[in-house]
Biopython code that builds the backbone (N, CA, C, O; Angstrom):
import numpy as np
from Bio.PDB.StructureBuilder import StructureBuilder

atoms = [
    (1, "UNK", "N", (189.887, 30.961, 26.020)),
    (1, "UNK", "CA", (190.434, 30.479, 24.774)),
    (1, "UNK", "C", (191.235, 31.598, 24.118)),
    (1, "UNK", "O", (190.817, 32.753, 24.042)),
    (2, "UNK", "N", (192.432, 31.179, 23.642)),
    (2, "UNK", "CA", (193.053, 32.325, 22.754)),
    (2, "UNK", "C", (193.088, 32.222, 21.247)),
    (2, "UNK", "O", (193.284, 31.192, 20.602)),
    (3, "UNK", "N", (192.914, 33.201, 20.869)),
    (3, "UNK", "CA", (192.640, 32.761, 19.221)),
    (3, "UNK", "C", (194.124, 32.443, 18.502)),
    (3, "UNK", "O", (195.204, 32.744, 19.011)),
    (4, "UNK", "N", (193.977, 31.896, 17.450)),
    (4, "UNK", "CA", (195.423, 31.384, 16.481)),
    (4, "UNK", "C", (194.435, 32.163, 15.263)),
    (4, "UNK", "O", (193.239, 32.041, 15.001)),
    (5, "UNK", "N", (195.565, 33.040, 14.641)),
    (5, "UNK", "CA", (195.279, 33.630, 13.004)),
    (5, "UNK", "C", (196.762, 33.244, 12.066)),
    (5, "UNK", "O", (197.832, 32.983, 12.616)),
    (6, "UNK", "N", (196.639, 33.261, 11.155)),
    (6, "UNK", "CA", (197.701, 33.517, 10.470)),
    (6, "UNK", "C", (198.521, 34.713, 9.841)),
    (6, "UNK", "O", (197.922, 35.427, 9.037)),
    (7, "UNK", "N", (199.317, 34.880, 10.019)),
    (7, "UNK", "CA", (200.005, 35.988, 9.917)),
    (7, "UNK", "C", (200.281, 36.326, 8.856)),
    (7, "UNK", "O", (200.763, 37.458, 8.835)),
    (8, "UNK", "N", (200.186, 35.791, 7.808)),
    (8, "UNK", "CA", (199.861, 36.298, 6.300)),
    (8, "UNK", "C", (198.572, 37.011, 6.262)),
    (8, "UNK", "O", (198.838, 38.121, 5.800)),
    (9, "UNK", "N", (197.185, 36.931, 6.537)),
    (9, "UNK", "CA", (196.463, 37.717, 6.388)),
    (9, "UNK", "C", (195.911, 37.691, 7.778)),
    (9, "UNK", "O", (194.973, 38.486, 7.835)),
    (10, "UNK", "N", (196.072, 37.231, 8.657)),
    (10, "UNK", "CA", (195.046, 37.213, 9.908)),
    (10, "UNK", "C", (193.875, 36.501, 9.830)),
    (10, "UNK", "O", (192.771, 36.960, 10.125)),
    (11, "UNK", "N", (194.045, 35.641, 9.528)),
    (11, "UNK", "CA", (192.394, 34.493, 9.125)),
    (11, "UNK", "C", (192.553, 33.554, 10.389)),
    (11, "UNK", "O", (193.306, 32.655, 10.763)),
    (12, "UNK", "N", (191.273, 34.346, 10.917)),
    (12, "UNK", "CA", (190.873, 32.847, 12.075)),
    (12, "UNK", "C", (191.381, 31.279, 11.909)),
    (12, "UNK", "O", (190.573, 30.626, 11.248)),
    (13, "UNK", "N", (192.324, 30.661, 12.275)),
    (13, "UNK", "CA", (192.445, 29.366, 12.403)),
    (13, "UNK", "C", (191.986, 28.462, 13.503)),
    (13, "UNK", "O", (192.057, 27.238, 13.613)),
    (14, "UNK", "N", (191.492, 29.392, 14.296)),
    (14, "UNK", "CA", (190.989, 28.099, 15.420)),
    (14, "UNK", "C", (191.229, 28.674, 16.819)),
    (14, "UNK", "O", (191.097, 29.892, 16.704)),
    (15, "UNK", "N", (191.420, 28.469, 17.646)),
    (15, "UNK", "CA", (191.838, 28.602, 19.239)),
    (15, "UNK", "C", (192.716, 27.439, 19.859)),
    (15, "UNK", "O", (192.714, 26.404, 19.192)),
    (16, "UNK", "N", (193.420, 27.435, 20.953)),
    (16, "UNK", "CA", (193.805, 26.698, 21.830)),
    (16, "UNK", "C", (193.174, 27.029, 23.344)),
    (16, "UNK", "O", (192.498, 28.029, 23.586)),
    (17, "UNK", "N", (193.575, 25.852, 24.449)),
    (17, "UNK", "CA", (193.197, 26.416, 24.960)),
    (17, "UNK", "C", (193.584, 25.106, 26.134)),
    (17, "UNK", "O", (193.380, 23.919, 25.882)),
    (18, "UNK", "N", (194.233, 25.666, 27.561)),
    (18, "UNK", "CA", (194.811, 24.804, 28.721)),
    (18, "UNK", "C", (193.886, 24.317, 29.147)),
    (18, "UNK", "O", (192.850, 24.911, 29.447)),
    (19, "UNK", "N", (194.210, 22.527, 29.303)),
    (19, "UNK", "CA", (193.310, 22.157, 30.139)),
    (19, "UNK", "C", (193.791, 21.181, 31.126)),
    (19, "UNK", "O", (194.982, 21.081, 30.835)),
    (20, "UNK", "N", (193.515, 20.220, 32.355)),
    (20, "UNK", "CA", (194.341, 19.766, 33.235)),
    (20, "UNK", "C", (195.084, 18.679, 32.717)),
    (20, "UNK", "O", (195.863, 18.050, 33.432)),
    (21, "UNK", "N", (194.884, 18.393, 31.426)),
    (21, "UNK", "CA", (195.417, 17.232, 30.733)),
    (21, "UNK", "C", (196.771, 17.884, 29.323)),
    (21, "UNK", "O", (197.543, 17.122, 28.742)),
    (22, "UNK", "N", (196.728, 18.788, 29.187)),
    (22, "UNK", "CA", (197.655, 19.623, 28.535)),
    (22, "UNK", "C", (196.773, 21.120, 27.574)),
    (22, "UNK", "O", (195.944, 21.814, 28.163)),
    (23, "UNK", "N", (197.092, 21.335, 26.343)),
    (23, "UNK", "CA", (196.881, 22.498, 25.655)),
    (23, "UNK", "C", (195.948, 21.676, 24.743)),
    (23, "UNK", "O", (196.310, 20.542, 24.430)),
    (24, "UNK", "N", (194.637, 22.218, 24.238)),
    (24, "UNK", "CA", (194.069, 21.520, 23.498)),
    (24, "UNK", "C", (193.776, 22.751, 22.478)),
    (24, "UNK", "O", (193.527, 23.937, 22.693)),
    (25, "UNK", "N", (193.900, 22.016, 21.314)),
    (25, "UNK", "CA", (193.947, 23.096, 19.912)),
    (25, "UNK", "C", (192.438, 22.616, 19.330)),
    (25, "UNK", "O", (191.959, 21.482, 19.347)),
    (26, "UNK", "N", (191.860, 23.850, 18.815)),
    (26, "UNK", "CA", (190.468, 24.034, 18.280)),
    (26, "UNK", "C", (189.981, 24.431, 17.334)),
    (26, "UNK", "O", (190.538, 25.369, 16.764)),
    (27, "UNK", "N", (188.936, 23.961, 16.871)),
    (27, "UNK", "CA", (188.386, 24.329, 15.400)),
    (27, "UNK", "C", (187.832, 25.979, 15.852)),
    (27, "UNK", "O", (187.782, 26.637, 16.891)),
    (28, "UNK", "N", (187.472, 26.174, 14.423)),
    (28, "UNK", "CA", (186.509, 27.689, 14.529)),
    (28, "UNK", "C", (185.805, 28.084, 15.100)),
    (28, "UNK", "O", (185.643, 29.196, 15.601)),
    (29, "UNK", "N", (185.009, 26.746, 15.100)),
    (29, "UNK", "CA", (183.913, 26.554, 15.343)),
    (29, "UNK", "C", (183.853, 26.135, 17.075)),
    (29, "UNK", "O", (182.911, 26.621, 17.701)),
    (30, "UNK", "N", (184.773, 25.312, 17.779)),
    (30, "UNK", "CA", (184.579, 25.130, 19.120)),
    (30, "UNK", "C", (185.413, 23.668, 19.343)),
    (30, "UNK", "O", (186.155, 23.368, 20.279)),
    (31, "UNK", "N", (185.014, 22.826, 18.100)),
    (31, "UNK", "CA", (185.346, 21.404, 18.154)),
    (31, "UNK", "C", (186.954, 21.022, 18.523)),
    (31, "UNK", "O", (187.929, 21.753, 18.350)),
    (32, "UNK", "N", (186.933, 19.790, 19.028)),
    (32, "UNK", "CA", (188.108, 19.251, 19.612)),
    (32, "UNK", "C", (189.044, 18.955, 18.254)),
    (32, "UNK", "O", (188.530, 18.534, 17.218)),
    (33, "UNK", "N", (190.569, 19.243, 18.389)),
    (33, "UNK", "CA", (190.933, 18.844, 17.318)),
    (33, "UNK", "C", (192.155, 17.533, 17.770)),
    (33, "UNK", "O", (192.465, 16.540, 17.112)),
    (34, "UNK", "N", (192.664, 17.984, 19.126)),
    (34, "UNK", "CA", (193.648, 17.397, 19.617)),
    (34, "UNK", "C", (193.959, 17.663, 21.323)),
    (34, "UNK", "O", (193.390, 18.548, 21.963)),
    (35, "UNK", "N", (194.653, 17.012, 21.719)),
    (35, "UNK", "CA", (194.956, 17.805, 23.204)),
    (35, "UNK", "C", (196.671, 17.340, 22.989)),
    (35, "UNK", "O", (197.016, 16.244, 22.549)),
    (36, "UNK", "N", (197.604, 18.426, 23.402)),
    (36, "UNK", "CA", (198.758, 18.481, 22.657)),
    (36, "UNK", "C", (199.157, 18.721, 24.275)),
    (36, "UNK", "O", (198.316, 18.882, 25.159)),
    (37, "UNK", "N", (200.682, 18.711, 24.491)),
    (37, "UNK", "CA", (201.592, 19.065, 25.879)),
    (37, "UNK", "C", (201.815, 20.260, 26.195)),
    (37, "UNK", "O", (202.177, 20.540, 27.337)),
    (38, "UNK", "N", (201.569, 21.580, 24.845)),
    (38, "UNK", "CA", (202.085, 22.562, 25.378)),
    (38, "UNK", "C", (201.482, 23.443, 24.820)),
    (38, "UNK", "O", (200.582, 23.037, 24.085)),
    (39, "UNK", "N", (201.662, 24.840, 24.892)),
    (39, "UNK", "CA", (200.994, 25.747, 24.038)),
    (39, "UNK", "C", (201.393, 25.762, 22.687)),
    (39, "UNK", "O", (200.614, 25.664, 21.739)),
    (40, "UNK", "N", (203.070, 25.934, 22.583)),
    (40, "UNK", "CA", (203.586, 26.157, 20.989)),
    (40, "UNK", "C", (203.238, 25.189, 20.114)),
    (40, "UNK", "O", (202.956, 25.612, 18.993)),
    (41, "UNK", "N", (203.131, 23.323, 20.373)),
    (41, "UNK", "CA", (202.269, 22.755, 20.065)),
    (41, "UNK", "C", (200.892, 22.726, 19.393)),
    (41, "UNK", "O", (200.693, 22.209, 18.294)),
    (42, "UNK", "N", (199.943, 23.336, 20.158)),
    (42, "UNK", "CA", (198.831, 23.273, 20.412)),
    (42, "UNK", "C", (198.650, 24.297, 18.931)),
    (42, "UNK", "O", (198.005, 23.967, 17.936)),
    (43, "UNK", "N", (199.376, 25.542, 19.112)),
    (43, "UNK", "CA", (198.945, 26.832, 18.215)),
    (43, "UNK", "C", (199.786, 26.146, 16.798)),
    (43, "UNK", "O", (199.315, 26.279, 15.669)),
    (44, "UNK", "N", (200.668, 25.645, 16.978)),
    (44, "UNK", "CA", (201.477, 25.246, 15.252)),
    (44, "UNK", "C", (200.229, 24.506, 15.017)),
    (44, "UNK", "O", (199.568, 25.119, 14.179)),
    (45, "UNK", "N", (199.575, 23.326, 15.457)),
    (45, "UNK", "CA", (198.587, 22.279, 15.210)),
    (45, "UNK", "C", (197.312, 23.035, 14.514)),
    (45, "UNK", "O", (196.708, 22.765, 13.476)),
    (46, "UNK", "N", (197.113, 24.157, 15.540)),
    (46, "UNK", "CA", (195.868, 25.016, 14.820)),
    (46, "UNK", "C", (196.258, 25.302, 13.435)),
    (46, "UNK", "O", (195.476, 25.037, 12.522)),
    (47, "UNK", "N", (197.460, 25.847, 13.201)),
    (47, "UNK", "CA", (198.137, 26.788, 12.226)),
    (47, "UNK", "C", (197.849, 25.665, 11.238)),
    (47, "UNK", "O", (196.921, 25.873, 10.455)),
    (48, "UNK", "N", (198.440, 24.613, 11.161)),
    (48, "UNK", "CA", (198.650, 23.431, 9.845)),
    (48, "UNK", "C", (197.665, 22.763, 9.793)),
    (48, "UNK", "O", (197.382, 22.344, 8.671)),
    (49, "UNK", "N", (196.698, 22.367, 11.003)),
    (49, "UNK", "CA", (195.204, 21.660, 10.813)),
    (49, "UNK", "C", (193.956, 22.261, 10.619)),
    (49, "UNK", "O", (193.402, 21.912, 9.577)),
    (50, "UNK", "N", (193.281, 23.155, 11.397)),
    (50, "UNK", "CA", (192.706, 24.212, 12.089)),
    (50, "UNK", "C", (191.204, 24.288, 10.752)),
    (50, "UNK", "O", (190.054, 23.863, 10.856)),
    (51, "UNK", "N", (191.700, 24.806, 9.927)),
    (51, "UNK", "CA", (191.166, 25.016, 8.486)),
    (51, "UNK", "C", (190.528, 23.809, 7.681)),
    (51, "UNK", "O", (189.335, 23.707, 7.396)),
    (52, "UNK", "N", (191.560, 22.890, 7.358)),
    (52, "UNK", "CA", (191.635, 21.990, 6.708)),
    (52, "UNK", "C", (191.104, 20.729, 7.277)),
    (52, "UNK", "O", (191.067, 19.713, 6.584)),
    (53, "UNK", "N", (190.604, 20.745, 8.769)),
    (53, "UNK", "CA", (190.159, 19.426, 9.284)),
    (53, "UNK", "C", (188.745, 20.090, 9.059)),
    (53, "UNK", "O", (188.114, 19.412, 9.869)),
    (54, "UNK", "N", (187.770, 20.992, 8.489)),
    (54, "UNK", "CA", (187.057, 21.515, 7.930)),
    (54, "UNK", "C", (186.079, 20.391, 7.393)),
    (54, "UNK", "O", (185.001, 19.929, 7.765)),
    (55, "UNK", "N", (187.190, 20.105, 6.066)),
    (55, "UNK", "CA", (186.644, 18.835, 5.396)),
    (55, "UNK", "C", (186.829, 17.519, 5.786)),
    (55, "UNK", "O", (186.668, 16.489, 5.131)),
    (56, "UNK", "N", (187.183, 17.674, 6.919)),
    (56, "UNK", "CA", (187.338, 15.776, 7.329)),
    (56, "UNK", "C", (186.094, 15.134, 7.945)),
    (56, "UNK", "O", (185.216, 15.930, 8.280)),
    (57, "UNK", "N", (185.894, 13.999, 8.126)),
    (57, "UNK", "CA", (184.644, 13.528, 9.071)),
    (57, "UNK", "C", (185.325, 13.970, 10.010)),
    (57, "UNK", "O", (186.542, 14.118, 10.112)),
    (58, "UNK", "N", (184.022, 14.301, 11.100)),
    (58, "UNK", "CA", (184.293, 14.674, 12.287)),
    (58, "UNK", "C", (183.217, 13.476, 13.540)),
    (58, "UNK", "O", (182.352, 12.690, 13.153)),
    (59, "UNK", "N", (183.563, 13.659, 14.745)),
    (59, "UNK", "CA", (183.064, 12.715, 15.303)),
    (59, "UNK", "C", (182.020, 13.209, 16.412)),
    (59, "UNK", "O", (182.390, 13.864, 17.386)),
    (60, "UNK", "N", (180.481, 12.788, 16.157)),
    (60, "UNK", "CA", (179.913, 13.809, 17.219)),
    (60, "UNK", "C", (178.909, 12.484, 18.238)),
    (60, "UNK", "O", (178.389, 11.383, 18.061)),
    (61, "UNK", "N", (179.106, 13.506, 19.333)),
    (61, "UNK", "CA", (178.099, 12.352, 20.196)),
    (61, "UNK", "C", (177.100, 13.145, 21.363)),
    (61, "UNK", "O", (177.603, 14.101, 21.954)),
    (62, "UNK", "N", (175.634, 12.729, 21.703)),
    (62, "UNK", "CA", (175.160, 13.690, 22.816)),
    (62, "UNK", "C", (175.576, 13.198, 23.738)),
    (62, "UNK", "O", (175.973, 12.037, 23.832)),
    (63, "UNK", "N", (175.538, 14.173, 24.717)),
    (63, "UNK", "CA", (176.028, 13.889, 26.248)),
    (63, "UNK", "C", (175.176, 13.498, 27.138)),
    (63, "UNK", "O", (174.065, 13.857, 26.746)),
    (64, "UNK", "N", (175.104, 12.986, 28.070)),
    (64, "UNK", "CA", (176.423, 12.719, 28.412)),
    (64, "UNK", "C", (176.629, 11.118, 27.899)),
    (64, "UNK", "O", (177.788, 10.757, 28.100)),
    (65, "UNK", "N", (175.867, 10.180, 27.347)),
    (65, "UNK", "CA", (176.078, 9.217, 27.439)),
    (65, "UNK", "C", (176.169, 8.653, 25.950)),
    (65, "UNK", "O", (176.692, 7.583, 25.639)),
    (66, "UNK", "N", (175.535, 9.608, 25.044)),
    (66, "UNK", "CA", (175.699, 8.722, 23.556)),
    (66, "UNK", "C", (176.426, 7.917, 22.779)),
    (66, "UNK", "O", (177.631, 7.975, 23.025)),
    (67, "UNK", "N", (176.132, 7.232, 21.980)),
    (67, "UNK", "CA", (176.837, 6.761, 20.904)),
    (67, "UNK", "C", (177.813, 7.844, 19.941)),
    (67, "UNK", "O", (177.251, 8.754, 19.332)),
    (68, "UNK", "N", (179.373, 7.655, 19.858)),
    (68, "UNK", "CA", (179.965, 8.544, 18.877)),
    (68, "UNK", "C", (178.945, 8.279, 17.127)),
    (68, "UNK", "O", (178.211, 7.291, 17.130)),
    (69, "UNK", "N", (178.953, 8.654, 16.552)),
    (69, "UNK", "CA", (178.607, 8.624, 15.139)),
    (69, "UNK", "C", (179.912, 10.339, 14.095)),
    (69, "UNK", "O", (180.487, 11.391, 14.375)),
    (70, "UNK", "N", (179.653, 9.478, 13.001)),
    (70, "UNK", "CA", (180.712, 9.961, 11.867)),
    (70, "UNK", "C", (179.538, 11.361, 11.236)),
    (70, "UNK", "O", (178.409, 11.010, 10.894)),
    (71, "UNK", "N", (179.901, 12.780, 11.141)),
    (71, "UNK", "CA", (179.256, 13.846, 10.658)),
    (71, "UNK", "C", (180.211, 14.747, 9.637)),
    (71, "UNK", "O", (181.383, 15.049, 9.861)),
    (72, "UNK", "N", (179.618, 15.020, 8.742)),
    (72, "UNK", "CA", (180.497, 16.250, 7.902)),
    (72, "UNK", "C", (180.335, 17.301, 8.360)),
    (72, "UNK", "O", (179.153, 17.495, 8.641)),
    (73, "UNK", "N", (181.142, 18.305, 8.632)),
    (73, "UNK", "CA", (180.981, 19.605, 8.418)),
    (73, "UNK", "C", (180.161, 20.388, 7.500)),
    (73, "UNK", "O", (179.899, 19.390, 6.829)),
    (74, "UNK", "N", (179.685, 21.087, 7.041)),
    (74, "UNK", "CA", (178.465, 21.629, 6.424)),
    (74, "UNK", "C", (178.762, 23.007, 6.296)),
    (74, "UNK", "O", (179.109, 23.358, 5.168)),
    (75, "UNK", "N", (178.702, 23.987, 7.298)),
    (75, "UNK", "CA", (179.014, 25.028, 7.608)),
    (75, "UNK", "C", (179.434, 25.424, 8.571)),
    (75, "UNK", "O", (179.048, 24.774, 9.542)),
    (76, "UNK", "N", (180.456, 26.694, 8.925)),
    (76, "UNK", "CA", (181.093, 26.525, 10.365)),
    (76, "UNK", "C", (181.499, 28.022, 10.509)),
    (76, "UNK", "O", (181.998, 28.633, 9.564)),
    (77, "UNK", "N", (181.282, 28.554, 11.643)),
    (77, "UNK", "CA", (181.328, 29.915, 12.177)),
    (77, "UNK", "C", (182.151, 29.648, 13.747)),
    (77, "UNK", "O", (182.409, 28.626, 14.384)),
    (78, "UNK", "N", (182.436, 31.332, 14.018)),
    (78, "UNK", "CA", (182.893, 31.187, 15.451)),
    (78, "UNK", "C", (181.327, 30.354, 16.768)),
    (78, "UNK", "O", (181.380, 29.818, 17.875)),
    (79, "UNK", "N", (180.146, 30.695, 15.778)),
    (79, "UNK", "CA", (179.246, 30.873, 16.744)),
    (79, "UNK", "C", (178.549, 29.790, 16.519)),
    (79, "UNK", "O", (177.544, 29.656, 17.217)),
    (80, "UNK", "N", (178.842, 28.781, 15.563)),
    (80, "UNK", "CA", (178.388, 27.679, 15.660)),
    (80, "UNK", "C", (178.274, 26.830, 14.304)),
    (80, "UNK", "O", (178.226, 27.468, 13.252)),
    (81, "UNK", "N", (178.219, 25.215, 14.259)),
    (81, "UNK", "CA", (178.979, 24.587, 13.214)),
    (81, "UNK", "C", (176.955, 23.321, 12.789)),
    (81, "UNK", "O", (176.003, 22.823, 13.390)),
    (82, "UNK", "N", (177.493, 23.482, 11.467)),
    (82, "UNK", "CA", (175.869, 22.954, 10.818)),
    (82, "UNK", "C", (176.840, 21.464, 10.323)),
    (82, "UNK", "O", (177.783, 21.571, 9.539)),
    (83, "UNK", "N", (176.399, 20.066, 10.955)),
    (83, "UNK", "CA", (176.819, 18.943, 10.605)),
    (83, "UNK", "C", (175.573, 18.089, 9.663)),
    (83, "UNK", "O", (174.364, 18.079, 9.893)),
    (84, "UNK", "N", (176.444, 17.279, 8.356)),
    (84, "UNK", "CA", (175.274, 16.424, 7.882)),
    (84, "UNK", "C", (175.520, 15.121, 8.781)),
    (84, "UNK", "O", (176.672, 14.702, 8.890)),
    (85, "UNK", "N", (174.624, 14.574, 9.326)),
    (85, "UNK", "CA", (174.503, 13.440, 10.142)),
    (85, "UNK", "C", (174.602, 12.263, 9.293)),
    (85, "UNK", "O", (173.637, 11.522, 9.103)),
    (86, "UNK", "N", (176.199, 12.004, 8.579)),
    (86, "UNK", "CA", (176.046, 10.941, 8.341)),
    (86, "UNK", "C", (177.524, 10.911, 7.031)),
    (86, "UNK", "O", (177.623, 11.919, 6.332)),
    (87, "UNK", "N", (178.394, 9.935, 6.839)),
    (87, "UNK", "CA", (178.973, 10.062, 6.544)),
    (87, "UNK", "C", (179.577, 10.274, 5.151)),
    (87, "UNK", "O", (180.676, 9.976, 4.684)),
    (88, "UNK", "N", (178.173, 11.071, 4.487)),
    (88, "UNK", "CA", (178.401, 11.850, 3.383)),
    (88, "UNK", "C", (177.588, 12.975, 3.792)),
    (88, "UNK", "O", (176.778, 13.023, 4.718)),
    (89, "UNK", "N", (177.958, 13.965, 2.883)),
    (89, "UNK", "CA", (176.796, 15.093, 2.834)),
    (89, "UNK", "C", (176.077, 15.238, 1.875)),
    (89, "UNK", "O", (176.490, 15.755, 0.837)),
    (90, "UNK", "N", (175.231, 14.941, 1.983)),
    (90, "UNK", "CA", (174.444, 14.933, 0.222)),
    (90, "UNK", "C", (172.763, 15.407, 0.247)),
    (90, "UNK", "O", (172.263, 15.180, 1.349)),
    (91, "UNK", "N", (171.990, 15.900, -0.560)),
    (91, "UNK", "CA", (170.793, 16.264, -0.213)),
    (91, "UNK", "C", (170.113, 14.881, 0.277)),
    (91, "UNK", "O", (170.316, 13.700, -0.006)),
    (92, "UNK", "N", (169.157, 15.598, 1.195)),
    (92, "UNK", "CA", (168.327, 14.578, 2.098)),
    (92, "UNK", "C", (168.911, 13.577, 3.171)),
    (92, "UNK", "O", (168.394, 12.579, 3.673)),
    (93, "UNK", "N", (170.109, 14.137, 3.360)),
    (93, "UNK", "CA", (170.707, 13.856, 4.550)),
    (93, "UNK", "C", (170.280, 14.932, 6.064)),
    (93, "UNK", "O", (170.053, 16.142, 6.093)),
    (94, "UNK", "N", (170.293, 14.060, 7.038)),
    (94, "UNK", "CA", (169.588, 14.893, 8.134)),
    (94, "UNK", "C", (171.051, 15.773, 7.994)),
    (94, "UNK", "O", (172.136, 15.830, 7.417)),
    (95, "UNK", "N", (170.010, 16.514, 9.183)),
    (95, "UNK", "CA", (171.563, 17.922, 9.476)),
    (95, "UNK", "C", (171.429, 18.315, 11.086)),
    (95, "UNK", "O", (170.589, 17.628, 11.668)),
    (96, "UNK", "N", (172.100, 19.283, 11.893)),
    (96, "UNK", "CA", (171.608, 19.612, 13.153)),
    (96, "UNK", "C", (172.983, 20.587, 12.798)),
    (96, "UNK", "O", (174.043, 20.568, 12.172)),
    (97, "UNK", "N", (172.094, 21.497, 13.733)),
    (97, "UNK", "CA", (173.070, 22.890, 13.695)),
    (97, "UNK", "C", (173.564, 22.933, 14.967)),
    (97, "UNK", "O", (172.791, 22.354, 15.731)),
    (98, "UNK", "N", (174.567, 23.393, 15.539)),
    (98, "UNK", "CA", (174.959, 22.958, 16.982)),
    (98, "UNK", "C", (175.430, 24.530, 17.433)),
    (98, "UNK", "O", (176.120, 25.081, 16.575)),
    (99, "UNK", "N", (175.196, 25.216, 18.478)),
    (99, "UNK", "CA", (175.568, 26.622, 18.991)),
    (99, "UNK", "C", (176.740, 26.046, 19.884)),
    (99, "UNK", "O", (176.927, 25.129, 20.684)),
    (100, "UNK", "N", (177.314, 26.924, 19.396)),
    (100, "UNK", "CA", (178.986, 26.921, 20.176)),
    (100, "UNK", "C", (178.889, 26.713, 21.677)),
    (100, "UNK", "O", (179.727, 25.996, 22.223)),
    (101, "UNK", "N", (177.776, 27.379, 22.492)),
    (101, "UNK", "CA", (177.773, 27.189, 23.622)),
    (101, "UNK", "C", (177.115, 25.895, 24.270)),
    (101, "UNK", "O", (177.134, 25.608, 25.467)),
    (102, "UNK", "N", (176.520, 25.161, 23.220)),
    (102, "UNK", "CA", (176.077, 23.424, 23.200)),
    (102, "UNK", "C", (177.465, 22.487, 23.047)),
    (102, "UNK", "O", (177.500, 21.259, 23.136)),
    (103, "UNK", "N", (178.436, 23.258, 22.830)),
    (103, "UNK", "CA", (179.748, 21.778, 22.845)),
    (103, "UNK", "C", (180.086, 21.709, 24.257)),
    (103, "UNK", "O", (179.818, 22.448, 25.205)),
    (104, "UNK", "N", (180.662, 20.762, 24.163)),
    (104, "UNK", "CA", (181.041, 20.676, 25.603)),
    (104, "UNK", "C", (179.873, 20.097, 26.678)),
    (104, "UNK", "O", (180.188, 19.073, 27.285)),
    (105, "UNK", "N", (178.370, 20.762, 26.989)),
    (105, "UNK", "CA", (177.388, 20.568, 27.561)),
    (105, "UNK", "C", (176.545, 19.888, 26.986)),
    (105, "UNK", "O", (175.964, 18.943, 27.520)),
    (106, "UNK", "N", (176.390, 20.219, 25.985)),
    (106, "UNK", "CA", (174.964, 18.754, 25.268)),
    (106, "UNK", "C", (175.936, 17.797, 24.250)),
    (106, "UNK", "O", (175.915, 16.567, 24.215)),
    (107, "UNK", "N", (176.700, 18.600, 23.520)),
    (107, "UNK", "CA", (177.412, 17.503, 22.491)),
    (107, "UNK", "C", (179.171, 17.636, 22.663)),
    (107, "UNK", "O", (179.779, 18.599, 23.132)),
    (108, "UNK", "N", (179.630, 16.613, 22.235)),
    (108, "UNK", "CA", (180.882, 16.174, 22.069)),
    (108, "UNK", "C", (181.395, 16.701, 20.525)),
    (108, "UNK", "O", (180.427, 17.429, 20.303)),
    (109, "UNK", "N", (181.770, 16.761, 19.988)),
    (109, "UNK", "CA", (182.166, 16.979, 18.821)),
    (109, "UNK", "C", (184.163, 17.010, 18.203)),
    (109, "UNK", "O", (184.727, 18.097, 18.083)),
    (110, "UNK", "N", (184.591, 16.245, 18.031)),
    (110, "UNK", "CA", (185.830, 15.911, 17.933)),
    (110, "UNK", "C", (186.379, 15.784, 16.511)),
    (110, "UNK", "O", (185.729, 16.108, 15.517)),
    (111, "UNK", "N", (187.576, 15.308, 16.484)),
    (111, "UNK", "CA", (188.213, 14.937, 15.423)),
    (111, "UNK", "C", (188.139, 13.617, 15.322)),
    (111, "UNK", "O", (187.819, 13.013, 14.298)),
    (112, "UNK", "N", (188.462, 13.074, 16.493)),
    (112, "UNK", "CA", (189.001, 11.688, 17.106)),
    (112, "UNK", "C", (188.336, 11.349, 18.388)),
    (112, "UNK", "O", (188.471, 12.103, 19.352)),
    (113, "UNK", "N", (187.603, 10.230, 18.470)),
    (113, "UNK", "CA", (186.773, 10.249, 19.619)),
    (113, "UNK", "C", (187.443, 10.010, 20.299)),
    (113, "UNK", "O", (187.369, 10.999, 21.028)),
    (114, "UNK", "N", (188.311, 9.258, 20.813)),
    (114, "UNK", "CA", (189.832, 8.799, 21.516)),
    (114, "UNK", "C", (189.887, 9.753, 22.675)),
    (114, "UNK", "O", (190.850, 9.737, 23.442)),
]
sb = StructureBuilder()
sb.init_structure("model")
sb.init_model(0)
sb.init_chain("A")
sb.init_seg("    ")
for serial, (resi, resn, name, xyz) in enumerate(atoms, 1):
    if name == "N":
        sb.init_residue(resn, " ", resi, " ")
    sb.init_atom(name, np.array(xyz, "f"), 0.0, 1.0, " ", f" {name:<3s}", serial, name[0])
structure = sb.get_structure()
């Protein structure tokens, strides 16, 4: 994965990263944001989304076979992203913390389940 910062201060925006289907651009945290055709693509997408899809629902599912369901973001690091399970975040909503090296292998985690 290569990292995307911004060049005004250098703030982590996300990663991209080739895959046999094109360049796929990434949250901070690990999550899918898009799969784009090219690299310059992929890194502008980080640059203008990257941050800001932060606050969007996001779409998570276990692997390999689960149901997608709708999660907020909560908190989010390079090393791993804390979702409220459910499509608010509010106290007494469940939560699950997910380690960066669990995407991909136990969970799905997207923008767009698509």
């Amino acid at each position: 994965m290569i990292e995307v910062r911004r060049d005004e201060d250098g703030e982590l925006c996300g990663y991209v990263d080739q895959t046999e289907d094109g360049w796929r651009s990434i949250s901070v945290f690990g999550g899918t944001l898009a799969v784009l055709p090219d690299r310059a693509t992929a890194t502008a997408h980080v640059l203008e989304r990257g941050l800001a899809s932060l606050a969007e629902h996001w779409w998570l599912r276990h692997r390999p076979d689960g149901e997608w369901r709708v999660v907020c973001i909560q908190e989010a690091s390079p090393s791993s992203v804390r979702v409220a399970l459910d499509y608010y975040s509010m106290p007494g909503v469940p939560t699950l913390t997910i380690e960066r090296a669990e995407l991909g292998s136990r969970f799905d985690l997207r923008l767009d389940p698509d």
